[in-house]
Backbone as a chain_set.jsonl record, in Angstrom:
{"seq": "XXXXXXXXXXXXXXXXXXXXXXXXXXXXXXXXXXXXXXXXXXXXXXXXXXXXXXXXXXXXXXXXXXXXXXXXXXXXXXXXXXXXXXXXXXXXXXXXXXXXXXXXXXXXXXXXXXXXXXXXXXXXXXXXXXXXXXXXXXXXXXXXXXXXXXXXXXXXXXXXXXXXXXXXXXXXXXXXXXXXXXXXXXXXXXXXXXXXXXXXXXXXXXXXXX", "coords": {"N": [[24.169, 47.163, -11.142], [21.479, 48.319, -9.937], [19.815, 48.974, -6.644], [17.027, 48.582, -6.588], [16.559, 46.914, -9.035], [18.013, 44.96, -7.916], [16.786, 43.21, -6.111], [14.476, 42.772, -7.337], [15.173, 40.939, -8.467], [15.97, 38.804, -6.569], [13.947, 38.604, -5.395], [12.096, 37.547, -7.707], [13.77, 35.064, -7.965], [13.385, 33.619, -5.13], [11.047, 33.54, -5.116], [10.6, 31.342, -7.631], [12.317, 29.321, -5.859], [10.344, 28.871, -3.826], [8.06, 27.027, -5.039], [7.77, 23.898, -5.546], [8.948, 21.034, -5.435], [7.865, 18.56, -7.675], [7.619, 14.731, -6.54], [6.755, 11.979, -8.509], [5.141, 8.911, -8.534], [4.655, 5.248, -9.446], [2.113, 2.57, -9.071], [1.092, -0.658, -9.779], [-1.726, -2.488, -9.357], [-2.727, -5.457, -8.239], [-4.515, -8.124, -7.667], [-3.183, -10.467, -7.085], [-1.147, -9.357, -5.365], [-2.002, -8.704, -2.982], [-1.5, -9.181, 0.643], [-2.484, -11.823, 3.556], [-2.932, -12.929, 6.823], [-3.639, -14.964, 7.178], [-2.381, -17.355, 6.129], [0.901, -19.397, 6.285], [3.558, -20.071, 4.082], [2.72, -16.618, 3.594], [0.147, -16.101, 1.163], [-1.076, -15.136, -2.268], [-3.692, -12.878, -1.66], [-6.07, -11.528, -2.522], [-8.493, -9.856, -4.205], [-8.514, -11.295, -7.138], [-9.35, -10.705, -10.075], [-9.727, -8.093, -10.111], [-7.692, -5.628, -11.049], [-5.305, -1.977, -11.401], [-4.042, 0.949, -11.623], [-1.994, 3.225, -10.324], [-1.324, 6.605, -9.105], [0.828, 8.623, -7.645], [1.615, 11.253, -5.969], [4.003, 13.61, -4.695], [4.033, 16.437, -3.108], [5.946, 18.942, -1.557], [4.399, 19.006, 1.731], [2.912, 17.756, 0.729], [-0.096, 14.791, -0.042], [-0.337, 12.83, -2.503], [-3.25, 11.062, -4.082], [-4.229, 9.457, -7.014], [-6.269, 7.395, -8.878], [-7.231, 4.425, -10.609], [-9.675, 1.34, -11.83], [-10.416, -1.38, -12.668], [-13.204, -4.372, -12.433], [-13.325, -4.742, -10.12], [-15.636, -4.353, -6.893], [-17.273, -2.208, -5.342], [-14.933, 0.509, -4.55], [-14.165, 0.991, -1.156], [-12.242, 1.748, 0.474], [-8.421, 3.709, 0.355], [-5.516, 3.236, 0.891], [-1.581, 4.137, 1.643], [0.63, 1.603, 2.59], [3.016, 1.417, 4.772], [5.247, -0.784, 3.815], [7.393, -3.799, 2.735], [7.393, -5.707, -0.911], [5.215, -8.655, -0.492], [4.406, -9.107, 2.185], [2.586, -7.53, 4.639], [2.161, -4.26, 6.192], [1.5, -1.857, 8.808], [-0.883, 1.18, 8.086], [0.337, 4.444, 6.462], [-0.817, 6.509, 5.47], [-4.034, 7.3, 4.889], [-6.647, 8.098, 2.992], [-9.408, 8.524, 3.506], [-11.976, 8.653, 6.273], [-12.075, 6.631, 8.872], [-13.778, 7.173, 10.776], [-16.077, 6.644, 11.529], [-18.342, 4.114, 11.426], [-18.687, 1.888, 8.539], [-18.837, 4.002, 7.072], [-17.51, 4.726, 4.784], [-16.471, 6.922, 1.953], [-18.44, 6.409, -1.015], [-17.301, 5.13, -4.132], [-18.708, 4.903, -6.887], [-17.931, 4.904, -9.511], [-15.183, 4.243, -11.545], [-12.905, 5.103, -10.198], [-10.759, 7.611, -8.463], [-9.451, 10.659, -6.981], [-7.644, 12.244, -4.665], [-6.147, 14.108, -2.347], [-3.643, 14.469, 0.832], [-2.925, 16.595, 3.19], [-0.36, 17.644, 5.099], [-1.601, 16.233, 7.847], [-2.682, 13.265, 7.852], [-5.619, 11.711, 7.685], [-7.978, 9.355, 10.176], [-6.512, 6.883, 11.741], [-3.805, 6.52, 10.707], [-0.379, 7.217, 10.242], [1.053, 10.835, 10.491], [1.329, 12.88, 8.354], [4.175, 13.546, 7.728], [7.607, 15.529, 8.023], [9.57, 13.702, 7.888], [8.302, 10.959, 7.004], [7.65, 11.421, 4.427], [10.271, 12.121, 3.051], [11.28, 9.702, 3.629], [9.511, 8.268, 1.915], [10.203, 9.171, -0.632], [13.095, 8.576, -0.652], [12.548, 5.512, -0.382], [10.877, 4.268, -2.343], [9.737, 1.569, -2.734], [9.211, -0.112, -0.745], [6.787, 0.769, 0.213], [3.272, 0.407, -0.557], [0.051, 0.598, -2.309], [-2.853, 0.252, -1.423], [-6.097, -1.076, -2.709], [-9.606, -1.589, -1.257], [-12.318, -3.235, -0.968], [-15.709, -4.344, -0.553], [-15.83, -7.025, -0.745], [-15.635, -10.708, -0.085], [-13.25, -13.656, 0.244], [-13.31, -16.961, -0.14], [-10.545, -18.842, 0.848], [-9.102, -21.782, 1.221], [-11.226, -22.85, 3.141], [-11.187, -20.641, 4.799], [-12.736, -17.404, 5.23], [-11.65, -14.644, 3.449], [-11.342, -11.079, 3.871], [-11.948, -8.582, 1.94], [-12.17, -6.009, 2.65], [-10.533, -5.758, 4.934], [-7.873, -6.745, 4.284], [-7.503, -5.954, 1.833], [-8.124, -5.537, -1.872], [-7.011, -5.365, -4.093], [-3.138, -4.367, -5.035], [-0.118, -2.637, -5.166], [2.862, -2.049, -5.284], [5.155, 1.138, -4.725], [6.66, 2.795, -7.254], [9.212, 4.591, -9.002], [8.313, 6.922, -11.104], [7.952, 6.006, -14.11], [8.541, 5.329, -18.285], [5.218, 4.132, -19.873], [3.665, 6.44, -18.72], [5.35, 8.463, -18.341], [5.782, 9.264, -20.878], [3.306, 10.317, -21.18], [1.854, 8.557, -22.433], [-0.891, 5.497, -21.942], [-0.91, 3.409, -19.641], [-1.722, -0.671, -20.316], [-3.156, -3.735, -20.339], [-2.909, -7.083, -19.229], [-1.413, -8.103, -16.87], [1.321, -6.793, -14.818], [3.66, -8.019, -16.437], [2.502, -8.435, -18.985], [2.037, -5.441, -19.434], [1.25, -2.957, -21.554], [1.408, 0.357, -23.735], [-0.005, 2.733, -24.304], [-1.771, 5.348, -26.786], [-3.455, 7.738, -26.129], [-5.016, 8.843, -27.787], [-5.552, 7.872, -30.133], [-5.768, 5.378, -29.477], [-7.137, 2.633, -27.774], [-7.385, 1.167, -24.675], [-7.72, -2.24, -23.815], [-8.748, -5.529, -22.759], [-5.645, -7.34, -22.922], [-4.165, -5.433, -24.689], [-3.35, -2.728, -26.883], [-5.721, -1.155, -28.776], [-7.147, 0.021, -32.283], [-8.864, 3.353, -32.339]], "CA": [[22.723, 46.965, -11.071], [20.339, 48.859, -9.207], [19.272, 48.322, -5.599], [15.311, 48.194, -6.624], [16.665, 46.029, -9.583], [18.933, 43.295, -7.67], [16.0, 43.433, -4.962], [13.645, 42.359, -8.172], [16.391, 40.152, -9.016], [16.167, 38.349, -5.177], [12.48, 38.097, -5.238], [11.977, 35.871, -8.289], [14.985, 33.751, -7.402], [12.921, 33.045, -4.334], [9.59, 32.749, -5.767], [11.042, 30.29, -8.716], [12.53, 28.559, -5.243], [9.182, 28.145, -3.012], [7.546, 26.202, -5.811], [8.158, 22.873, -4.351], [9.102, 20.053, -6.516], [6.532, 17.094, -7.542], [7.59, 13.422, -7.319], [5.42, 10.778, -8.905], [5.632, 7.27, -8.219], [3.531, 4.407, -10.143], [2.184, 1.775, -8.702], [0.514, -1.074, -10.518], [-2.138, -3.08, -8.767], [-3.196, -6.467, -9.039], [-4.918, -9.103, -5.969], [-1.923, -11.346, -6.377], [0.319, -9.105, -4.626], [-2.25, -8.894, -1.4], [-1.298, -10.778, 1.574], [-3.427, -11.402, 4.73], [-2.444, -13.277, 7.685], [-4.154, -16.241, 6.961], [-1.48, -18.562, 5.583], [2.076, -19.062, 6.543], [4.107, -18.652, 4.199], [1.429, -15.441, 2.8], [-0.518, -16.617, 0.067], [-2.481, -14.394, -2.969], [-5.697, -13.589, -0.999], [-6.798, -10.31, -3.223], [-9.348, -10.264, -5.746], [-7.745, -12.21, -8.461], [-10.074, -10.916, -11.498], [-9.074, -7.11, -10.146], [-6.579, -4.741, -11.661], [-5.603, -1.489, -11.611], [-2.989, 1.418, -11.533], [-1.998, 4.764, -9.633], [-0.203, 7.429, -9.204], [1.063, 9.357, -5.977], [2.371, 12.473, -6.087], [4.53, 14.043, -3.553], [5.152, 17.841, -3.381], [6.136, 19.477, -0.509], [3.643, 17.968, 2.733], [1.075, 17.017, 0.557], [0.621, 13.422, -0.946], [-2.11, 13.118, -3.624], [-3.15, 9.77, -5.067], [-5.217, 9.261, -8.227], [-6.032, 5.108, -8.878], [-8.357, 3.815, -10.882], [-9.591, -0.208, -11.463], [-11.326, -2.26, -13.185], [-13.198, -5.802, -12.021], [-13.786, -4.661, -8.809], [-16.686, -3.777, -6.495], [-17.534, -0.413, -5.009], [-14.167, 0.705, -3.55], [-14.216, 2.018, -0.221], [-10.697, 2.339, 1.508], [-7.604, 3.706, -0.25], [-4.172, 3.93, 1.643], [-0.335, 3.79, 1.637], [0.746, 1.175, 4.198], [4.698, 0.802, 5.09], [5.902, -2.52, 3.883], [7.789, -4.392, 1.249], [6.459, -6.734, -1.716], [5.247, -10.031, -0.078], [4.547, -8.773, 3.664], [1.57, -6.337, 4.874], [2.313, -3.41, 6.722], [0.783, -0.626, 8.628], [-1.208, 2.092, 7.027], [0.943, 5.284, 6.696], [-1.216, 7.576, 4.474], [-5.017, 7.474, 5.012], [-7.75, 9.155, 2.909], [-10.731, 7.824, 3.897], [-12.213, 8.887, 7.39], [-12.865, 5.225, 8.863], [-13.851, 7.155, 12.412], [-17.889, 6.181, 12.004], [-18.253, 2.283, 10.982], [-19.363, 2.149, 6.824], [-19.259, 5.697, 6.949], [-16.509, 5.29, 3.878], [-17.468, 7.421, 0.722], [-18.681, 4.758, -1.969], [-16.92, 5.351, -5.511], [-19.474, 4.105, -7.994], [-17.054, 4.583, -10.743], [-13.816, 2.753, -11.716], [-11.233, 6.631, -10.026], [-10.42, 8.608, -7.503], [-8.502, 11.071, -6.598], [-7.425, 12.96, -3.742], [-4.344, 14.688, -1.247], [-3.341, 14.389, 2.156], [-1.964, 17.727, 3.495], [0.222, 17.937, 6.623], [-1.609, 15.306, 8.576], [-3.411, 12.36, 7.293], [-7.016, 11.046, 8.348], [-7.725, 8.67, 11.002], [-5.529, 5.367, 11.637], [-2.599, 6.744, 9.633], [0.802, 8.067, 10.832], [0.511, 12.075, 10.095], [1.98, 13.274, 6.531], [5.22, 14.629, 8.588], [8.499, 15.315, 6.847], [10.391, 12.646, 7.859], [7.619, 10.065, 6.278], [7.832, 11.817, 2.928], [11.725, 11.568, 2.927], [11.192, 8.129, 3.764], [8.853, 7.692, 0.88], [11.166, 9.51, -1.619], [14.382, 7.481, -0.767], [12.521, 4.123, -0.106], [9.198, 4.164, -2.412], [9.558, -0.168, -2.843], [9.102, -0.265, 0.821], [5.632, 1.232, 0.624], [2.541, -0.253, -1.313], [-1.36, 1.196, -2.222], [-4.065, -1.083, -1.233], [-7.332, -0.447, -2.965], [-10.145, -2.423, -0.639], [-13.533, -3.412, -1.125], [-17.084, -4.763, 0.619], [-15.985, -8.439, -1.164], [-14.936, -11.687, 0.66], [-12.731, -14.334, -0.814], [-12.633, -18.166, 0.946], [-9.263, -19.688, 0.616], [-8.681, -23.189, 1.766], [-12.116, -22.945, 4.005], [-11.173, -19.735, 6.035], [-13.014, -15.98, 4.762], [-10.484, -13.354, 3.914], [-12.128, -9.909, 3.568], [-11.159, -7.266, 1.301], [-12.302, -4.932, 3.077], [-9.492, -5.867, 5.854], [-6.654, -6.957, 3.608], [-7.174, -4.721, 0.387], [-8.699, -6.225, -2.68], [-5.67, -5.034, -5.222], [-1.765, -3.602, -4.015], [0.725, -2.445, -5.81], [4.26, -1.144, -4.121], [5.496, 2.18, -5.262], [8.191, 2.793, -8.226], [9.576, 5.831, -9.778], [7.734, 7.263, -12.52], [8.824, 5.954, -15.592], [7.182, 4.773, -18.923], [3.816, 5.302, -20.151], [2.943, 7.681, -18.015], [6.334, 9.797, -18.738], [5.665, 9.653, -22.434], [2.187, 10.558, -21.802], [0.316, 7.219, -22.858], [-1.718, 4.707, -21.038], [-1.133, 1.553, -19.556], [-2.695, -1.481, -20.635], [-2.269, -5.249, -20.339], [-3.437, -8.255, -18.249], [-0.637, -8.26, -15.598], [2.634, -6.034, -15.031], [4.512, -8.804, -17.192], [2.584, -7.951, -20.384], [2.022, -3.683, -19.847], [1.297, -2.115, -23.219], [1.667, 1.894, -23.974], [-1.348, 3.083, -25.782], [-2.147, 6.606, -27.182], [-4.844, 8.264, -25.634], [-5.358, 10.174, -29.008], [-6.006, 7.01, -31.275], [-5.999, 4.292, -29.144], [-7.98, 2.603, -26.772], [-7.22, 0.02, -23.789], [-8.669, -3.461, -23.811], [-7.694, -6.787, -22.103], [-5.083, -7.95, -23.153], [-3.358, -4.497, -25.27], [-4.241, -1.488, -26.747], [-7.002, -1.353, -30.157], [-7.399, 1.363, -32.528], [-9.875, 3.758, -31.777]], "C": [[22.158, 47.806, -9.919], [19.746, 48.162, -8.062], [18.082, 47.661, -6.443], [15.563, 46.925, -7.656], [17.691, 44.598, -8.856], [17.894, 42.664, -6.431], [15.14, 42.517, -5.86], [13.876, 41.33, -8.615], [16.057, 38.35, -7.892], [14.922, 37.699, -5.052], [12.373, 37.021, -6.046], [12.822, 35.058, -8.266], [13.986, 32.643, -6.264], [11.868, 32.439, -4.456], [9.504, 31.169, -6.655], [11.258, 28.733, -7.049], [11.678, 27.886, -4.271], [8.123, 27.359, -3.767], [8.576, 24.699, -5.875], [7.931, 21.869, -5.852], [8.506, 18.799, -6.393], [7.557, 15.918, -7.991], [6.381, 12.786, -7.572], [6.153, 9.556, -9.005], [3.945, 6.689, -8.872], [3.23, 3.49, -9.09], [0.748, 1.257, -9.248], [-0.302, -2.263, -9.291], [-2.845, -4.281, -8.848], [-3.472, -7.551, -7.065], [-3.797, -9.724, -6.072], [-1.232, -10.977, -5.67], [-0.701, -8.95, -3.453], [-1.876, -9.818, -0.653], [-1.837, -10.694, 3.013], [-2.487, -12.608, 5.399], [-3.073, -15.137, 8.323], [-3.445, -17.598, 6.878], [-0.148, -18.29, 6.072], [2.659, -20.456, 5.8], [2.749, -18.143, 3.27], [1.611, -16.007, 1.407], [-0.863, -15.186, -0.522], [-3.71, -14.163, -2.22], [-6.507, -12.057, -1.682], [-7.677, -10.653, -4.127], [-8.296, -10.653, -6.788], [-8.538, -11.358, -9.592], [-10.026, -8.941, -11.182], [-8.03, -6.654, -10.804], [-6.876, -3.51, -11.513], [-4.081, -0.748, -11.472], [-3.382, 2.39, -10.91], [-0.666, 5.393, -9.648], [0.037, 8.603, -7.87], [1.687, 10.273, -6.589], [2.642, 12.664, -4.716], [4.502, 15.613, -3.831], [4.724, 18.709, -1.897], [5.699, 18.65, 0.894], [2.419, 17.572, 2.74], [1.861, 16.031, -0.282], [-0.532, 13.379, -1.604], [-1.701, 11.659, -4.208], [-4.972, 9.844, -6.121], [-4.836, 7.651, -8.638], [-7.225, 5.136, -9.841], [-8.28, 1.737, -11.497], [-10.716, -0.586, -12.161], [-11.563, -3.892, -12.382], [-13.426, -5.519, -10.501], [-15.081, -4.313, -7.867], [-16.469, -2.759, -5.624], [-15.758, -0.122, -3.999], [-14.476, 2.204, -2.474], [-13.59, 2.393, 0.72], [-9.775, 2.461, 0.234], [-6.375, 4.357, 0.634], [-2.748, 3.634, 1.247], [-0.008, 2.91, 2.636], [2.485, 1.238, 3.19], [5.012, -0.699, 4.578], [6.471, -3.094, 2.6], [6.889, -5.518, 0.324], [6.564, -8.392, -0.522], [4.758, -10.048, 1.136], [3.509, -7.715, 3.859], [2.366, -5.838, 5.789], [1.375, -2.457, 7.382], [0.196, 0.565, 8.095], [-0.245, 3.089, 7.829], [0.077, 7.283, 6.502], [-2.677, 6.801, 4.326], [-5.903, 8.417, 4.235], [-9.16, 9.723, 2.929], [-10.997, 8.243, 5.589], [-12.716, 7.877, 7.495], [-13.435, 5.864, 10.6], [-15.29, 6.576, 12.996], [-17.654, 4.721, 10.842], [-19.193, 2.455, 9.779], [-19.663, 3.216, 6.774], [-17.7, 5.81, 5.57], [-17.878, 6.374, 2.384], [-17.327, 6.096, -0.265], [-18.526, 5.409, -3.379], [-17.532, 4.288, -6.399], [-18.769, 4.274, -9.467], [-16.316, 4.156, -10.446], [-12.51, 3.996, -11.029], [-11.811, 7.054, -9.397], [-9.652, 9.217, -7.519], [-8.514, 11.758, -5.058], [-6.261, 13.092, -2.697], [-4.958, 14.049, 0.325], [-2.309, 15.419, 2.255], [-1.834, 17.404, 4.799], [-0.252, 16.795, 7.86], [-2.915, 14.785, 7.507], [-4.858, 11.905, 8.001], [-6.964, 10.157, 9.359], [-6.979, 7.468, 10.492], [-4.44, 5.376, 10.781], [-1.508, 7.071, 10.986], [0.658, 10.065, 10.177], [1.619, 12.144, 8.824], [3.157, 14.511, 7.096], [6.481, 14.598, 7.321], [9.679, 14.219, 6.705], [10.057, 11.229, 6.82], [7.77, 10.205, 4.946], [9.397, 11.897, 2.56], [11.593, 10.638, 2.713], [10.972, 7.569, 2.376], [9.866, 7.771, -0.531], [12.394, 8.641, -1.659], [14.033, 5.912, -0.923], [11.151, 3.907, -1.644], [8.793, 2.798, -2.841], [9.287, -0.578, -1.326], [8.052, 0.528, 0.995], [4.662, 1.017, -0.484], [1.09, 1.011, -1.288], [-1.894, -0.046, -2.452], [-5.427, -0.459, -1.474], [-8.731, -1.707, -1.714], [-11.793, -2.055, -0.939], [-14.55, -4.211, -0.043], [-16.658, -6.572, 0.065], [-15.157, -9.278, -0.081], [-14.545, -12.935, -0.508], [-12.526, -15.776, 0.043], [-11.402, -19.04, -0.028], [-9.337, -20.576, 1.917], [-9.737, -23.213, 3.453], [-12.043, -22.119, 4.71], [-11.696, -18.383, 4.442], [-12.485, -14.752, 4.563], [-11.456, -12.333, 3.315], [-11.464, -8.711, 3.139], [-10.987, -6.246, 1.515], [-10.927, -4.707, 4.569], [-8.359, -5.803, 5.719], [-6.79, -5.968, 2.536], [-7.885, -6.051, -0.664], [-7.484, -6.422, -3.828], [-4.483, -4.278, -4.329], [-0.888, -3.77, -5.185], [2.244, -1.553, -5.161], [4.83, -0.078, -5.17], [6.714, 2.049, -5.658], [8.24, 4.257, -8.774], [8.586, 6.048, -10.966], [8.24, 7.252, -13.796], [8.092, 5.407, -17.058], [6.322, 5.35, -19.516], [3.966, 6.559, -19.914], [3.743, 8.684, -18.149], [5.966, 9.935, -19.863], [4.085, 10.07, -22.753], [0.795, 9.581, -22.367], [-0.057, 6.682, -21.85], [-1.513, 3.294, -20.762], [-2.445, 0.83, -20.166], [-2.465, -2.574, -20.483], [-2.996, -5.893, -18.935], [-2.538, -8.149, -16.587], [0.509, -7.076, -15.978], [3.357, -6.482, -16.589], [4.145, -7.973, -18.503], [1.492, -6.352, -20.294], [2.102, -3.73, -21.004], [1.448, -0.947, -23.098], [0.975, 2.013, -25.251], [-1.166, 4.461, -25.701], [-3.027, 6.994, -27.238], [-5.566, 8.715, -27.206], [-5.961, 9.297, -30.114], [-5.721, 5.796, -30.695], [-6.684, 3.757, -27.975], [-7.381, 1.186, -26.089], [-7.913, -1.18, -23.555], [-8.099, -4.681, -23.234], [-6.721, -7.484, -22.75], [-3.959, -6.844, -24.296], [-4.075, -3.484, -25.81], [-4.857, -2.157, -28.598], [-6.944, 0.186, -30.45], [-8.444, 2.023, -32.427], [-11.141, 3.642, -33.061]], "O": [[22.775, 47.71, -8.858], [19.239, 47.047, -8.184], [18.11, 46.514, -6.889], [14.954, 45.893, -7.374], [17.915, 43.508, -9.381], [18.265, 41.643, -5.852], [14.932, 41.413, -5.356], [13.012, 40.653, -9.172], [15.968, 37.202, -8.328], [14.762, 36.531, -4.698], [12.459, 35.856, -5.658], [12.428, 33.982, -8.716], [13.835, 31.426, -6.379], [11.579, 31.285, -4.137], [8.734, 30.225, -6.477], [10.685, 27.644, -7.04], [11.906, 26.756, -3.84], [7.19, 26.986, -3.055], [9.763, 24.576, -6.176], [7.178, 21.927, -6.824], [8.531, 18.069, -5.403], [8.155, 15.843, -9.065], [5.283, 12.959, -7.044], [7.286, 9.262, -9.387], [2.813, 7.172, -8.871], [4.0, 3.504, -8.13], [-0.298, 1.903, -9.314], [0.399, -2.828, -8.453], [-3.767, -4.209, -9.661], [-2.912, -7.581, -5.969], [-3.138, -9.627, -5.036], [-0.5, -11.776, -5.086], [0.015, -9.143, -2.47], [-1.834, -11.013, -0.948], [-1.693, -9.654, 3.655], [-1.56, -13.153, 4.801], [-2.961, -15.932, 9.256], [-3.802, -18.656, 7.396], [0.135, -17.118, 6.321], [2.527, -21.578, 6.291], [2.013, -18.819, 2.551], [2.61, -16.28, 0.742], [-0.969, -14.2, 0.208], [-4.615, -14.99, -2.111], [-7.548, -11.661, -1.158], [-7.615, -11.69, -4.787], [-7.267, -10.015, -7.008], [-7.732, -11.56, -10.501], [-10.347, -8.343, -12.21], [-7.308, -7.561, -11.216], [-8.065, -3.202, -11.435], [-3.072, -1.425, -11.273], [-4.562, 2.698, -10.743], [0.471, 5.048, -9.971], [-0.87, 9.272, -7.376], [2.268, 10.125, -7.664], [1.998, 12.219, -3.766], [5.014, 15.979, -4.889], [3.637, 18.983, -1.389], [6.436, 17.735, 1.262], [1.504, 17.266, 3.505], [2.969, 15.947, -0.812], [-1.596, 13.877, -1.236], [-0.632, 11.189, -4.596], [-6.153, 10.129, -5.924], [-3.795, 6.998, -8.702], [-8.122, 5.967, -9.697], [-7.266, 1.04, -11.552], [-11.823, -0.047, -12.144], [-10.645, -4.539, -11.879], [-13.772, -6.48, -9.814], [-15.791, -3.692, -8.658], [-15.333, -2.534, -5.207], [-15.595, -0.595, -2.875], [-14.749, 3.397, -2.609], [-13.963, 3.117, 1.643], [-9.965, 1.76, -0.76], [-6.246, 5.531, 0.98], [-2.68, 2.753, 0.39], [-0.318, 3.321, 3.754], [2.909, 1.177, 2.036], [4.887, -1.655, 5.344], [5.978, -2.821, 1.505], [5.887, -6.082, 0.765], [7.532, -8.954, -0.009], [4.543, -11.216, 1.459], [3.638, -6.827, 3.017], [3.228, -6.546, 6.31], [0.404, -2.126, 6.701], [1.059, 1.148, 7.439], [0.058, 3.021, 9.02], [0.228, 8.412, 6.968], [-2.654, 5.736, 3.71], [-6.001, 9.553, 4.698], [-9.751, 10.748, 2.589], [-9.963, 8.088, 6.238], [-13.649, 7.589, 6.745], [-13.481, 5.064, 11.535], [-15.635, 6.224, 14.124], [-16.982, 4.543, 9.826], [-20.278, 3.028, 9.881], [-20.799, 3.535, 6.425], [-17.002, 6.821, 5.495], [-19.071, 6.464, 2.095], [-16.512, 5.174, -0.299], [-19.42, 6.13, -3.823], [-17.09, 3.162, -6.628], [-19.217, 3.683, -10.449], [-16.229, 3.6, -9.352], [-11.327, 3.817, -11.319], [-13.04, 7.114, -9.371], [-8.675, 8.718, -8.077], [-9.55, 11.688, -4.397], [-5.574, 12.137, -2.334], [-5.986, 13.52, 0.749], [-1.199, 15.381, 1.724], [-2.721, 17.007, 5.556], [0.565, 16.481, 8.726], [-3.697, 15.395, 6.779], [-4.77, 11.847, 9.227], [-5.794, 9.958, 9.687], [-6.821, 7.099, 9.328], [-4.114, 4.371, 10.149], [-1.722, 7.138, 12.196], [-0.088, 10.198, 9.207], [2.566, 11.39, 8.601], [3.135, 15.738, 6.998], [6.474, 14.025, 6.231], [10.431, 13.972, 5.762], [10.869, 10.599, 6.141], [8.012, 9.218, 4.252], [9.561, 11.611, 1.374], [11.723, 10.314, 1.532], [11.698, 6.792, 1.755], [10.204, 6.837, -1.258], [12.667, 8.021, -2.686], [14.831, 5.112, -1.41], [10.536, 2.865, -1.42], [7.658, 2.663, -3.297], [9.198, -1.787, -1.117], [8.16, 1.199, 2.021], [5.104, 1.428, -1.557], [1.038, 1.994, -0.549], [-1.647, -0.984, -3.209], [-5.909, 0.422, -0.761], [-8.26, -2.837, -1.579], [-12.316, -0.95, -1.085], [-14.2, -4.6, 1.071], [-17.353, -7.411, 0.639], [-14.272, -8.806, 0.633], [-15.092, -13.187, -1.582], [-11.627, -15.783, 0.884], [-11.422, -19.603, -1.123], [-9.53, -20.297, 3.101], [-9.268, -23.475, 4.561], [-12.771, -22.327, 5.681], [-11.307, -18.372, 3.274], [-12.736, -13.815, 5.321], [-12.253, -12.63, 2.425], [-10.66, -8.013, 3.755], [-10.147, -5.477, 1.047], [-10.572, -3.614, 5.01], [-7.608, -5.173, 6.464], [-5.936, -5.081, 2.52], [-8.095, -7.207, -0.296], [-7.154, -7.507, -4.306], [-4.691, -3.729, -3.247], [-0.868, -4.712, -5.977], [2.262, -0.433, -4.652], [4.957, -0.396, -6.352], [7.657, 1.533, -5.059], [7.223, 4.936, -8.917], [8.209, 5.104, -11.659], [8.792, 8.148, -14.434], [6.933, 5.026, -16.889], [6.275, 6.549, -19.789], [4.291, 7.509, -20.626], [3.262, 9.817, -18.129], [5.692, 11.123, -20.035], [3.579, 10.18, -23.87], [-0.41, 9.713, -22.581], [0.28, 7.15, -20.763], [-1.833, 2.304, -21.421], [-3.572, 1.254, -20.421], [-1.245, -2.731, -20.44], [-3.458, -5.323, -17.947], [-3.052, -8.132, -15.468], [0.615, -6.549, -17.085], [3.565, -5.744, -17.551], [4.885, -7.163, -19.061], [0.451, -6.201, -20.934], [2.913, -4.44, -21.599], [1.779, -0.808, -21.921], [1.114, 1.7, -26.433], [-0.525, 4.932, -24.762], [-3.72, 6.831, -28.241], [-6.782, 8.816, -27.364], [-6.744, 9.777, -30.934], [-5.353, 4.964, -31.524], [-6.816, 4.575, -27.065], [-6.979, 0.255, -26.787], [-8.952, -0.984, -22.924], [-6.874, -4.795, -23.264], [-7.18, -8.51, -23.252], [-2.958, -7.414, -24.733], [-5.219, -3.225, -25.436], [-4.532, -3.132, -29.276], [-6.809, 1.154, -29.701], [-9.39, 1.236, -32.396], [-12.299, 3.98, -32.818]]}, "num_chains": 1, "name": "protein.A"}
């Protein structure tokens, strides 16, 4: 082979190799799994009549989450905190600038999306590479908390959604639906459906033909 050709050879090897490989992790969200600091042992204190799902992506030292929700009111925090099912944690992954007080952006629809490159927004840990290891080997040991302007009184004390999260769901491998392309659907985790965007439509309780 030819210098100029094993040279040509070298390049797209490398090129093919700096295209950085995407994980995706699910995570299904529902108020039962919030827990505030209210009760001991941690109670449900999320919107109950919430739901919703997401999806994180990893690739390289960016983290991108796309969520959306039904039943809820205007969401206006969305983060990763550290912690296992049952237990709150610190936020890790911030995309919301909370540095001016109700200065969040206000999502008048039911989705969002958006990354975190290289460092994360205020009150996070920064989007380093150790954290994203972390995330990749552990991703049940790290949750998304969608949070809202609502308050919820349990047993005479005010828990606030906007403090605790309204919906949470702890991160799982990407598997499912969303690999085959369809759409969640369903009341709780338990009864998930797999609809077909193409001729079917999502409704409480499973999917309907279109």
């Amino acid at each position: 082979m030819a210098a100029s050709q094993c040279m040509i050879v070298i390049a797209a090897l490398l090129a093919v190799a700096s295209v950085a490989q995407a994980d995706r992790f699910d995570a299904y969200l529902y108020g039962s799994n919030v827990i505030s600091n209210i009760a001991t042992p941690p109670t449900a204190n999320g919107d109950l009549d919430g739901s919703g799902t997401s999806v994180v992506t990893v690739t390289g030292s960016q983290i991108c989450l796309t969520a959306t929700w039904t039943n809820l009111a205007t969401v206006t925090r969305y983060h990763i905190h550290k912690e296992a099912f049952g237990n709150r944690g610190p936020v890790v992954v911030n995309w919301v600038d909370e540095s001016t007080p109700n200065a969040f952006p206000m999502n008048t629809g039911n989705s969002v999306t958006t990354c975190a490159i290289n460092n994360a927004i205020n009150n996070s840990t920064a989007v380093t590479p150790a954290l994203i290891a972390d995330i990749l080997a552990n991703p049940a040991g790290y949750y998304v908390d969608l949070h809202t302007p609502e308050t919820r009184v349990i047993n005479g004390v005010t828990v606030s959604f906007q403090t605790f999260g309204a919906i949470r769901g702890q991160l799982e491998p990407q598997t499912g639906c969303r690999q085959a392309g369809l759409i969640e659907c369903g009341d709780s985790r338990a009864t998930l459906s797999c609809c077909n965007p193409a001729t079917q439509m999502c409704v409480s309780g499973g999917c309907v033909n279109k």
